[in-house]
C-alpha positions, 0 to 999 in steps of 0.5 A: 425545963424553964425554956421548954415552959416560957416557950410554951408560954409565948406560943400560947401568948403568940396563938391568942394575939393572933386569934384576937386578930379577927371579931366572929359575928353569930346569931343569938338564936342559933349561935352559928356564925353569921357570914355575908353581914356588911359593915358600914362606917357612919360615912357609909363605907363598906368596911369589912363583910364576914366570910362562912366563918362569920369572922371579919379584920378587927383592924378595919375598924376606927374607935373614932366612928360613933356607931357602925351599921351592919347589913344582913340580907339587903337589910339594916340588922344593927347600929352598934359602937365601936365598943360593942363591935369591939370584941371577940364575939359578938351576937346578933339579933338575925331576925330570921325570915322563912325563906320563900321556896323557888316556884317550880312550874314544870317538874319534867326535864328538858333540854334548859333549865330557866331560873328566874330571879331578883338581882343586885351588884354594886362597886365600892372604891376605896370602900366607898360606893360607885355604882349599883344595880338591881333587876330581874333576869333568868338565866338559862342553863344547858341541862346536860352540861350544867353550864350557863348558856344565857342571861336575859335581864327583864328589867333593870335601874341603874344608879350612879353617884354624881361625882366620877370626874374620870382623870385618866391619872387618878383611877380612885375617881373613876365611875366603874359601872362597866364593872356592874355585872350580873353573878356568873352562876357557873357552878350552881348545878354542879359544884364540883366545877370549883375543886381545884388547886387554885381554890379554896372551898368550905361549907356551912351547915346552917338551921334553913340552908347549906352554904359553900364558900369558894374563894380563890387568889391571883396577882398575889406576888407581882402586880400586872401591868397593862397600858400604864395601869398596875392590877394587884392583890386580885381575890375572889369569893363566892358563895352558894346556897341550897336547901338544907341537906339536899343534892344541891342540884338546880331545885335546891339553889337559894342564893348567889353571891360574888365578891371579887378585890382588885387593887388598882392604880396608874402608874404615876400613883403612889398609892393603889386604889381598893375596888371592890365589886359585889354581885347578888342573885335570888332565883324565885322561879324554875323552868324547863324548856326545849327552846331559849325564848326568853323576853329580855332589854337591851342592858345599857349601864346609862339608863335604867329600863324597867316597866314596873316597881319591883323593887317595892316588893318586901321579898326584893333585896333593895340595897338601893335603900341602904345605900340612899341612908347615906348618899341621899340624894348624890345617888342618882338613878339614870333616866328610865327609857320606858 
């Protein structure tokens, strides 16, 4: 009996070290979990960002670091300690904003269907920004397949941190901006595409929209090797959003995002280099079409090109400003062709 009961005991002792792993961010409006908050460190490193389970690694913070930025839809939301971010749960002042209906201009179908909307991507290395993007673009899907048959960026600005030096042996100091790409929107009008074996999908039923997360892993157990270079430990997440309750058809998307990890490192490193990519969409506008004639730019990673400030609209999911906070002026815009 007293073995079946200290049993018990460290079963109940193992269970809640392993739970006190992880800090739940949730909102205190609606006590439903926050997903998707970044967490900076006062050096501007992206330490963690919580998953549909608003849960991030407790591991990853430093007591050291005097406060810690969090970031919730492209905007500052906190500055807390460490004591305050410390904890099991912790409750957050979301400031919900209404979120702007997509704009639909016709409502009969046709062969494409055009989503017009806002973008950011951005890389970090070893937590630490490289690179980052934002714009317009519209994609334009296949009505019939559901599939992506085009992207067209209408304006862009490119911005790069001035100290790449690109030593073929050290990948920690590369510039990564061929890696600054747009969402691949593949499943956005038909999320059946991402049940499979090698996925993992879970779905959150929030206050103003439906989220589903999609996550999926590779490289887990031995490290690609390619021309010298190791790749491992590769994941994937990516979450969609849709009206709340809805068929979650192309008229209910609100929002994309993708995250995807690769460890990374030449051969001659001891140790593998953390990249890391994030890339975001906003639809503000819905089309159709018999005919893909959309007005696009050439996409060129070492320069900007844009006709107007559309990044100065309160809607814009400007991260350009967050990232400034802590870079100043080492963030550097590549020169407008316009």
């Amino acid at each position: 009996m007293n073995f079946k009961i200290n049993s018990c005991f460290l079963l109940l002792f193992a269970m809640s070290f392993f739970f006190s792993q992880t800090i739940t961010l949730v909102s205190e409006k609606t006590n439903l979990p926050l997903p998707k908050v970044s967490v900076f460190d006062k050096d501007g490193k992206i330490l963690a960002h919580s998953d549909i389970d608003g849960k991030i690694d407790r591991s990853v913070l430093n007591q050291n670091h005097e406060n810690f930025k969090l970031v919730y839809e492209n905007m500052a939301l906190a500055e807390l300690s460490f004591s305050e971010l410390n904890k099991d749960v912790v409750k957050l002042n979301d400031r919900v904003k209404e979120i702007a209906p997509v704009i639909i201009k016709k409502t009969k179908p046709a062969k494409y269907v055009f989503i017009k909307g806002n973008f950011n991507a951005y890389v970090t290395v070893n937590n630490l920004l490289n690179c980052y993007v934002d714009g317009i673009a519209t994609y334009v899907f296949d009505n019939k397949s559901k599939k992506v048959k085009d992207i067209h960026i209408q304006q862009y600005r490119i911005f790069r941190l001035e100290n790449a030096k690109n030593e073929k042996k050290e990948m920690g100091s590369w510039d990564y901006n061929a890696s600054l790409e747009l969402p691949k929107l593949k499943g956005v009008g038909n999320t059946a595409v991402y049940q499979n074996k090698r996925t993992k999908i879970k779905e959150l039923k929030g206050n103003l929209k439906d989220e589903i997360e999609i996550t999926g892993e590779a490289f887990q157990e031995k490290e690609l090797a390619l021309f010298g270079y190791r790749f491992f430990d590769a994941k994937g997440i990516m979450n969609i959003s849709y009206e709340k309750d809805s068929k979650k058809a192309f008229r209910d998307f609100l929002e994309s995002n993708e995250i995807t990890f690769l460890k990374v490192k030449h051969k001659s490193e001891a140790n593998y280099n953390q990249m890391i990519v994030y890339k975001n969409f906003y639809p503000v506008e819905l089309d159709f079409n018999d005919k893909d004639t959309v007005e696009e730019v050439k996409y060129n990673r070492n320069q900007s090109n844009y006709s107007s400030k559309y990044w100065v609209d309160s809607s814009f999911p400007n991260m350009q400003t967050i990232f400034s906070s802590f870079f100043k002026d080492d963030l550097k815009e590549k020169q407008n062709i316009k």
